[in-house]
TORMARFI-507935 format. One record per residue (C-alpha): residue number from 1; x, y, z. Coordinates in nm, 2 decimals, padded with zeros to 4 digits. Example, Ala and Ser with C-alpha at 12.3 -4.5 7.8 and 13.67 -1.06 7.14 Angstrom:
BEGIN
+-----+--------+--------+--------+
!   i !      u !      v !      w !
+-----+--------+--------+--------+
!   1 !  01.23 ! -00.45 !  00.78 !
!   2 !  01.37 ! -00.11 !  00.71 !
+-----+--------+--------+--------+
This chain:
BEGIN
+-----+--------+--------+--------+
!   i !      u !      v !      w !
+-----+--------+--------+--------+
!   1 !  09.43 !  06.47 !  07.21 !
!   2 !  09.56 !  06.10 !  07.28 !
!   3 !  09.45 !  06.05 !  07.68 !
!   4 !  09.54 !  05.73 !  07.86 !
!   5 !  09.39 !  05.59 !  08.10 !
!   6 !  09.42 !  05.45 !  08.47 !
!   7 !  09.26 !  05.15 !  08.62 !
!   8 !  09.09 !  05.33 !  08.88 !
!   9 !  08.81 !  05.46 !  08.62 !
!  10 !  08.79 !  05.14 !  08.46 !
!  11 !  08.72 !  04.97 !  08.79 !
!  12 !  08.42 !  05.22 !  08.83 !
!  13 !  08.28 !  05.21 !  08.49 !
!  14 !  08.24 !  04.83 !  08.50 !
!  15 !  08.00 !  04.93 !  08.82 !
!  16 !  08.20 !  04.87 !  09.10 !
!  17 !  08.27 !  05.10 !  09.35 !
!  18 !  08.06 !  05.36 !  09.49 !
!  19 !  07.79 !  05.51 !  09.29 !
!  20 !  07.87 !  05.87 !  09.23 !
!  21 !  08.21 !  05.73 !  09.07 !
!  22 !  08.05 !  05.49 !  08.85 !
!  23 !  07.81 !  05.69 !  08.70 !
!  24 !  08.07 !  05.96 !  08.67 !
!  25 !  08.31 !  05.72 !  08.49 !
!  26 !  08.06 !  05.60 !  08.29 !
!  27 !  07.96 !  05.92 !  08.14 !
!  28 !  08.32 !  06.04 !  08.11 !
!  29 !  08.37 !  05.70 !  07.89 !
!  30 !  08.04 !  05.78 !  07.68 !
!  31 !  08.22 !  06.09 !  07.64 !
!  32 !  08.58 !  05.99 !  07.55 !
!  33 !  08.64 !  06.00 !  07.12 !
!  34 !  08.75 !  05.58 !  07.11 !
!  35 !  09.03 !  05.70 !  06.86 !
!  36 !  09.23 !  05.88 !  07.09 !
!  37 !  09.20 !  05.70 !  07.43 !
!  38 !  09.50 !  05.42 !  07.53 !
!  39 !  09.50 !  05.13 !  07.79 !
!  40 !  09.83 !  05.06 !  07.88 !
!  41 !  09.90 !  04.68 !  07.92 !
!  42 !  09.95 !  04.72 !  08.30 !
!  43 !  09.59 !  04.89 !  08.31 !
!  44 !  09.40 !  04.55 !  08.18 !
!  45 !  09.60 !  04.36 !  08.43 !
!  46 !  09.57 !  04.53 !  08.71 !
!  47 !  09.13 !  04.55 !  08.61 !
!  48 !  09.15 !  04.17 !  08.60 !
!  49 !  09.33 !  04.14 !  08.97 !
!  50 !  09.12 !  04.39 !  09.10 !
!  51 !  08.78 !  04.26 !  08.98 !
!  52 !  08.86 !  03.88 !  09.06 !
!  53 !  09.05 !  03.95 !  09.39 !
!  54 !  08.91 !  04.28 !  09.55 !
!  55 !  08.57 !  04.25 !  09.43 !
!  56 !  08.53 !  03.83 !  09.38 !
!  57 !  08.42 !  03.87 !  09.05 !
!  58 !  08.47 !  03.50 !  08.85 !
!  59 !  08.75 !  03.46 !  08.59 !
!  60 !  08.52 !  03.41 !  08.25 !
!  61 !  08.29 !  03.71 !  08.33 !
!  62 !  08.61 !  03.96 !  08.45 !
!  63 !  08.81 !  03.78 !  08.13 !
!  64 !  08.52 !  03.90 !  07.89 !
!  65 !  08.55 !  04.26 !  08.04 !
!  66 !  08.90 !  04.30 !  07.98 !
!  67 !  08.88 !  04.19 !  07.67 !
!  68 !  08.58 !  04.41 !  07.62 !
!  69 !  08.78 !  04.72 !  07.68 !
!  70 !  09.06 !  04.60 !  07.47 !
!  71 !  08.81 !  04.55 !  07.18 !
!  72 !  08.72 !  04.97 !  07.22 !
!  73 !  09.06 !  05.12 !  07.28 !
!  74 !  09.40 !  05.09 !  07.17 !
!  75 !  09.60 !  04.86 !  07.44 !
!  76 !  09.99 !  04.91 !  07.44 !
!  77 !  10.21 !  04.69 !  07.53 !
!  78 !  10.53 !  04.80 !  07.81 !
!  79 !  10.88 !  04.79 !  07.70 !
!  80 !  11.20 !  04.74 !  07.86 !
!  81 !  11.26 !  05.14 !  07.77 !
!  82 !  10.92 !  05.23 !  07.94 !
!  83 !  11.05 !  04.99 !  08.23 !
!  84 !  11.36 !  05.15 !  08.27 !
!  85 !  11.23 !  05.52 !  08.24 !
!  86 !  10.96 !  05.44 !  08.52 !
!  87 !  11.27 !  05.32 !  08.74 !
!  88 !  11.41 !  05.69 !  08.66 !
!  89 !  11.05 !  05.85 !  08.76 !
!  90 !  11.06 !  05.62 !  09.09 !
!  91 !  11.36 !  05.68 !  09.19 !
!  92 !  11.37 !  06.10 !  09.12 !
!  93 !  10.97 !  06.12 !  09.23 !
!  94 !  10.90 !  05.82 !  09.46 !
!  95 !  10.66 !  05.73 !  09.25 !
!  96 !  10.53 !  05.33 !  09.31 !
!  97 !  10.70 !  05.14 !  09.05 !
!  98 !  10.36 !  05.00 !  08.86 !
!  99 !  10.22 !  05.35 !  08.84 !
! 100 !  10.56 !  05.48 !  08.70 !
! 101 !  10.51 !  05.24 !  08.45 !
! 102 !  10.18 !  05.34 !  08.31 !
! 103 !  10.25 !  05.71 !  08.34 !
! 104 !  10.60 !  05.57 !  08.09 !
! 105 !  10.39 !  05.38 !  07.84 !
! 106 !  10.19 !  05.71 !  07.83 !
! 107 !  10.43 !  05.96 !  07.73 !
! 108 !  10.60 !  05.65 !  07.51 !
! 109 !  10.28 !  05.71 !  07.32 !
! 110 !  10.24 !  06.06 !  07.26 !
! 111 !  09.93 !  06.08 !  07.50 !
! 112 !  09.86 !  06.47 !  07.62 !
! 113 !  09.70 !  06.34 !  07.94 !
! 114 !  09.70 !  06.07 !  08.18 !
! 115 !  09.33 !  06.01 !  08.39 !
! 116 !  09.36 !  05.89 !  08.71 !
! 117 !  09.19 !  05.94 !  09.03 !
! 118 !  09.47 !  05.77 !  09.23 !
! 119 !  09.81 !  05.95 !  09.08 !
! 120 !  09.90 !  06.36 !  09.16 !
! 121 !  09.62 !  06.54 !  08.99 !
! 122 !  09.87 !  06.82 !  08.78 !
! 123 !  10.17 !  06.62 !  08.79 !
! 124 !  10.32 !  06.65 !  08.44 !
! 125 !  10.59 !  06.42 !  08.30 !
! 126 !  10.74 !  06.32 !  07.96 !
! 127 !  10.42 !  06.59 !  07.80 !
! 128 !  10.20 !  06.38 !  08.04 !
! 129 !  09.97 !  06.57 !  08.26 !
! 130 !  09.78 !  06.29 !  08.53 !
! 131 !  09.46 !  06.46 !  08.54 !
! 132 !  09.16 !  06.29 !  08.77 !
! 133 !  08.85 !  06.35 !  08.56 !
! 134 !  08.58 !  06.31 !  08.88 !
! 135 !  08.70 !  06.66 !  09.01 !
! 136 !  08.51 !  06.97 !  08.96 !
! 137 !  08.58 !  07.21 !  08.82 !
! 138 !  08.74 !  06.99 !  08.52 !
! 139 !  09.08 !  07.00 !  08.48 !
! 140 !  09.18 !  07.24 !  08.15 !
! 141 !  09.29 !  06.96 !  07.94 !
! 142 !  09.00 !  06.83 !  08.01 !
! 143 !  08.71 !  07.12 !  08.05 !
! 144 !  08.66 !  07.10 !  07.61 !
+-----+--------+--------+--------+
């Protein structure tokens, strides 16, 4: 099953955040088979503001973690088609524009499931269920 994945967890498996949420993002990341997880291009770009502006982390050391991640999973890249259809999902779900867009590069990509802890937990879209891997009981998609 092809998952994608959401900043949010990648925020909290390079350590920052609150504990429980690292470690749980860690382990889900152990986990994850590296053949079947994608990083949307927005995902590594929003990492690298997040970790240099939120948490002051220097340029060359958050640089080397994006680039890091991009060496483990498949990254892919947004088109003007995945730009359009995430005006469509703003505009029919109010969904914020950036998140449309990774939730569209998803389902442009054949991915079964979407993990975020920020999006709607359950929302399915385009054969993408958004699925926040920290709850428990685990999500079906998920509970394998």
């Amino acid at each position: 099953m092809r998952i994608a994945v959401d900043t949010n967890l990648l925020v909290y498996a390079e350590g920052e955040g609150d504990e429980p949420r690292c470690k749980q993002a860690q382990a889900l990341f152990a986990r994850l088979p590296p053949a079947e997880v994608l990083l949307p291009v927005q995902v590594l770009g929003e990492l690298y503001n997040v970790l240099t502006r939120r948490f002051r982390r220097g340029a060359d050391r958050t640089r080397s973690a994006v680039l890091e991640w991009a060496s483990l999973y498949a990254v892919r890249d947004s088109t003007w088609t995945a730009l359009r259809t995430a005006m469509e999902l703003n505009s029919a779900h109010e969904m914020p524009i950036w998140d449309a867009l990774i939730l569209s590069v998803a389902s442009e990509h054949r991915c079964r499931v979407l993990m975020s802890e920020d999006l709607q937990h359950g929302f399915t879209w385009g054969g993408v269920t958004i699925v926040n891997p920290l709850l428990d009981p685990a999500h079906p998609l998920l509970a394998v």
